[in-house]
C-alpha positions in Angstrom: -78.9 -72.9 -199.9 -78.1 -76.4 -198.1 -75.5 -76.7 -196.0 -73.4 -80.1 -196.7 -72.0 -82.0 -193.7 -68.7 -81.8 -192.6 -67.1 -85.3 -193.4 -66.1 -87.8 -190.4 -62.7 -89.1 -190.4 -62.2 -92.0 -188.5 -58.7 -92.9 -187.7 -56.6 -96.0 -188.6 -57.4 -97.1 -184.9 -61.0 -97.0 -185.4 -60.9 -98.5 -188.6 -59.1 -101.8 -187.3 -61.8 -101.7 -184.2 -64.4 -101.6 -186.8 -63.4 -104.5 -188.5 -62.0 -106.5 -186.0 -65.7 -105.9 -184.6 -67.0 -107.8 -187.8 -64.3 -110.3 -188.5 -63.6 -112.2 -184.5 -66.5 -110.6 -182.9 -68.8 -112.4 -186.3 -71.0 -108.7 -185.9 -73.0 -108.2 -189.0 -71.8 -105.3 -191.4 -75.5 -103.8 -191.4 -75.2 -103.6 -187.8 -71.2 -102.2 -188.2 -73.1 -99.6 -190.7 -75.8 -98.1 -188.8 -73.5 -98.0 -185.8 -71.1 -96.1 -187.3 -73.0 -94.6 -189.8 -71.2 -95.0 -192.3 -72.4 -96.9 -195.6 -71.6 -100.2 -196.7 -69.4 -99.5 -199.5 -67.3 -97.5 -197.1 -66.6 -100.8 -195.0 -66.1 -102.9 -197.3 -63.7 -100.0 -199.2 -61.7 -100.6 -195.8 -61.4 -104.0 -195.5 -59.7 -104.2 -199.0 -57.3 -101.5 -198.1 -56.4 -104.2 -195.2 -55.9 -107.3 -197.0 -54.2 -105.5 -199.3 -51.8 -104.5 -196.4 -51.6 -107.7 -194.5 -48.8 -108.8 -195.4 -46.5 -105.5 -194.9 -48.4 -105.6 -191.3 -47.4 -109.4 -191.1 -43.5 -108.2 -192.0 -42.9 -105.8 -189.5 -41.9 -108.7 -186.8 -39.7 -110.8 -189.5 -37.6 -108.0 -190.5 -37.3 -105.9 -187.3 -33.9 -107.7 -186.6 -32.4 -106.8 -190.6 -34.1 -103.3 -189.9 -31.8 -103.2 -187.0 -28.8 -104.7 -187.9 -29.1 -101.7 -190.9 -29.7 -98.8 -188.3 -26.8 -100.2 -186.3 -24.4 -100.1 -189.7 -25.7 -96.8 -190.5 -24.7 -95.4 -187.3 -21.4 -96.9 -187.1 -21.1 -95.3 -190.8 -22.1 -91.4 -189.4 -19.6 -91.7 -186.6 -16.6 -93.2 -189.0 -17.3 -90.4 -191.0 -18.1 -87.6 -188.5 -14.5 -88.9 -187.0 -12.9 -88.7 -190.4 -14.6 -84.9 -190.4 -13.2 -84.0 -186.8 -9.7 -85.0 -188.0 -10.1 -83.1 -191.5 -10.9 -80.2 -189.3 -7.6 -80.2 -187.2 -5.5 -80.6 -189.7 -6.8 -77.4 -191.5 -6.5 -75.5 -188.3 -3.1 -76.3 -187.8 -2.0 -75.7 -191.5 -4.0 -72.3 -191.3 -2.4 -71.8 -187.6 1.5 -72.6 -189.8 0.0 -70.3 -192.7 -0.3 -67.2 -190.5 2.6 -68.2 -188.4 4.7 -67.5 -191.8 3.3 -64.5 -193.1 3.8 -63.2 -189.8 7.5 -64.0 -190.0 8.0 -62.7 -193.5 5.8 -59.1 -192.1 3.1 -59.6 -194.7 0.8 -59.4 -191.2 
């Protein structure tokens, strides 16, 4: 019986080096390949996934600031409402505090 190999996995970190390597360092992809041995198709299977995700890579830095601005509302959001909750809570302790008060009174306690 053969015995397959177990699969690399390279991470996203060593999948950017590997193609930064090739695209400022110029490196060849045959040379990439036997390297990392790893087969052409592979590489070139990777490089699509990037330039298919450039541009979401490219966004981060323009919409950090409308990212922001949104966590900040949000925020300001959960404490309006967690205030709103805090009174709602008082006000149903003291109507349950009158409640008991007045069945005490009338001796149903």
């Amino acid at each position: 019986m053969v015995k397959k190999k177990a699969r690399r996995k390279f991470t996203a970190e060593e999948k950017a080096t590997i193609l930064r390597r090739h695209l400022v360092d110029k490196i060849a992809i045959s040379d990439l390949c036997d390297e990392y041995k790893i087969k052409p198709s592979q590489f070139y299977s990777w490089q699509k996934q990037a330039m298919e995700n450039i541009a979401s890579a490219l966004d981060v830095g323009i919409n950090q600031g409308k990212k922001d601005n949104r966590f900040k509302k949000l925020e300001e959001e959960i404490n309006r409402l967690e205030t709103r909750l805090i009174k709602k809570d008082n006000v149903i302790a003291e109507i349950s505090e009158e409640f008991v008060e007045l069945k005490k009174e009338l001796g149903e306690l």
